[in-house]
C-alpha positions in Angstrom: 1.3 15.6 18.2 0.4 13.8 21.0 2.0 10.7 21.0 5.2 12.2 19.1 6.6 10.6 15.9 8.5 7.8 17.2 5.2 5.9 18.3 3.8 2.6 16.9 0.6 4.5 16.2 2.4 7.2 14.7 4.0 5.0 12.5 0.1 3.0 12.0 -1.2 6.4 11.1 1.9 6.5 8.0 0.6 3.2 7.0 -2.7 4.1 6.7 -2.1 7.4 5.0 0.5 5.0 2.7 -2.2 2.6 1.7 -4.3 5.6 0.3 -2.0 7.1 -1.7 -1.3 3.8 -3.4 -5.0 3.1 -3.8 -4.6 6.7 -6.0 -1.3 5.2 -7.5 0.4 8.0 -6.0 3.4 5.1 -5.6 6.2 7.8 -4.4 4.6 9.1 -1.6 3.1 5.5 -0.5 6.5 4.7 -0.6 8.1 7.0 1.3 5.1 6.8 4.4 5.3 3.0 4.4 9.4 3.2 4.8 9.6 5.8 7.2 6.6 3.9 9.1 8.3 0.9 9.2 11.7 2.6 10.3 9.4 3.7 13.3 8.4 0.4 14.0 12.0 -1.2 13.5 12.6 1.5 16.1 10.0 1.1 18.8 9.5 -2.3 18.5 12.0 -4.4 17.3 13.0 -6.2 14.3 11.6 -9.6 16.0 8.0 -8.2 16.4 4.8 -9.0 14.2 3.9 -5.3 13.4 7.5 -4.9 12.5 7.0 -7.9 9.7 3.3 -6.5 9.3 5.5 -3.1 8.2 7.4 -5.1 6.1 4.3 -6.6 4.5 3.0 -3.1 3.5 6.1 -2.2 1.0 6.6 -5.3 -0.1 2.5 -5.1 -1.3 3.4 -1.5 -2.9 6.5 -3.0 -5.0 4.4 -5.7 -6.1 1.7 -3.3 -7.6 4.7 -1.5 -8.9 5.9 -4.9 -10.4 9.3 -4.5 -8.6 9.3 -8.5 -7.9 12.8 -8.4 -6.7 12.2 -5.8 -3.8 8.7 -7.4 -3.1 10.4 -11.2 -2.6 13.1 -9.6 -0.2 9.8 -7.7 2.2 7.9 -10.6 1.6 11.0 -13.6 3.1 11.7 -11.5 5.7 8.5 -10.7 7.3 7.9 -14.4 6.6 10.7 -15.8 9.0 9.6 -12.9 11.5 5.8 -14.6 11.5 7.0 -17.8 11.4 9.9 -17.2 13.9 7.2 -15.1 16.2 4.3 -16.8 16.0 4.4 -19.8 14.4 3.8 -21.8 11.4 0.3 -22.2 11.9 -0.6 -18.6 13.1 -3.4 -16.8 9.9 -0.4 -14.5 9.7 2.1 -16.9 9.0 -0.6 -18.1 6.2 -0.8 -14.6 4.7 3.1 -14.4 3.8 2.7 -17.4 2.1 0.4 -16.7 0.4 1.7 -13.2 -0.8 4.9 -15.1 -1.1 2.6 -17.4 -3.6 0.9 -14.5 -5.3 4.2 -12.9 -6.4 5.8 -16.6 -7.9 2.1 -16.7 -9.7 3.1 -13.5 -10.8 6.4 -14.2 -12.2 5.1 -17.6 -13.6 7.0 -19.7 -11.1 3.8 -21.7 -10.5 6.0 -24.8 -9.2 7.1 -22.5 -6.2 3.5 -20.9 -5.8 1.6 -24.0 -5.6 3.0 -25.3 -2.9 3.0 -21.8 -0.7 -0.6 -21.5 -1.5 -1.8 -24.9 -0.8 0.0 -25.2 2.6 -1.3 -21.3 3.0 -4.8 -22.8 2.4 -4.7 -25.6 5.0 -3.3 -23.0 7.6 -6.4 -20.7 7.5 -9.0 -24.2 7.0 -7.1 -25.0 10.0 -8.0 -21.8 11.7 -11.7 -21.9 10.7 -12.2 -24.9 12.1 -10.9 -24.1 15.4 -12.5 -20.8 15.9 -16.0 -21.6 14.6 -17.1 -23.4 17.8 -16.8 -20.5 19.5 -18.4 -18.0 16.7 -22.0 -17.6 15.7 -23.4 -18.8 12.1 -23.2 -15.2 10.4 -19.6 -14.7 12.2 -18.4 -17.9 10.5 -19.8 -16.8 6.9 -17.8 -13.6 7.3 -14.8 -15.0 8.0 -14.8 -17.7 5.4 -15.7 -14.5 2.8 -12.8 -12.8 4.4 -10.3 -15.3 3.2 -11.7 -16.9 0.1 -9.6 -15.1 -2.0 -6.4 -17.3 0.0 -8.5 -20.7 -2.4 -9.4 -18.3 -5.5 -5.8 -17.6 -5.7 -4.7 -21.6 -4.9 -7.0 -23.0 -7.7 -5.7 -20.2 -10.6 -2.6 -21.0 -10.3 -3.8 -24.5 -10.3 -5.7 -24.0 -13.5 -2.9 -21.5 -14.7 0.3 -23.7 -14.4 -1.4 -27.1 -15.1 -1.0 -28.7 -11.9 -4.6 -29.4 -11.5 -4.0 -32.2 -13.7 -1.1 -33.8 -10.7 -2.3 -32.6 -8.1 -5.9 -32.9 -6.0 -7.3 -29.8 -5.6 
């Protein structure tokens, strides 16, 4: 009420709301929060901003719960060239549409295509470990490495899973 619908928050509060509901599985109403919050966001901010392509993110996760690949892949590019385009190619948010980018070929059994997206989605985030833990304490470090170990979990399955482990160095 305060800030009025057509606010970023607003629209945060949606996404929030829209995560829950497809924690439950209640997928139609997930939907239709995530959508409208990212039409606020389109709106407010821009089609070239990072929350926009974060509020593409969001559906694109939903339809890939839902198994709709198709609509996932089309979230997933997009808020891929809006990272990439915004914030470059070796920002942890760039990393993490690759790597959902990845996780849906995996999905699909493309593992040529998700190989690739997770290894160079891996080096990204090593990358950004390295650079921030001079600056970060012992326990900080730990927690961010356990906060993106599921970015090499995901790298060596479909390693393991497609048989590249045997071509490639993992």
């Amino acid at each position: 009420q305060t800030l009025g619908k057509p606010h970023p928050d607003y629209a945060g509060s949606l996404n929030n709301l829209a995560i829950l509901y497809q924690s439950m599985g209640v997928y139609a109403r997930a939907e239709r929060l995530l959508l409208e919050s990212k039409s606020i966001r389109e709106q407010t901010l821009g089609k070239q901003d990072p929350d926009y392509a974060r509020s593409l993110n969001n559906p694109a996760e939903l339809y890939f719960a839902m198994e709709d690949y198709p609509q996932a892949k089309t979230l997933y590019l997009e808020s891929k060239a809006i990272r990439q385009q915004t914030l470059g190619r070796q920002h942890p948010d760039f990393a993490l549409s690759l790597h959902c980018l990845a996780r849906l070929y995996r999905s699909m059994g493309d593992y040529a295509r998700a190989e690739p997206l997770f290894r160079e989605a891996v080096e990204i985030t090593v990358n950004h470990l390295e650079q921030t833990s001079a600056i970060q304490s012992e326990e900080q470090q730990m927690l961010m490495i356990g906060s993106v170990r599921y970015q090499l979990d995901n790298y060596l399955g479909c390693c393991l899973e497609g048989g590249l482990g045997q071509r490639n160095a993992v």
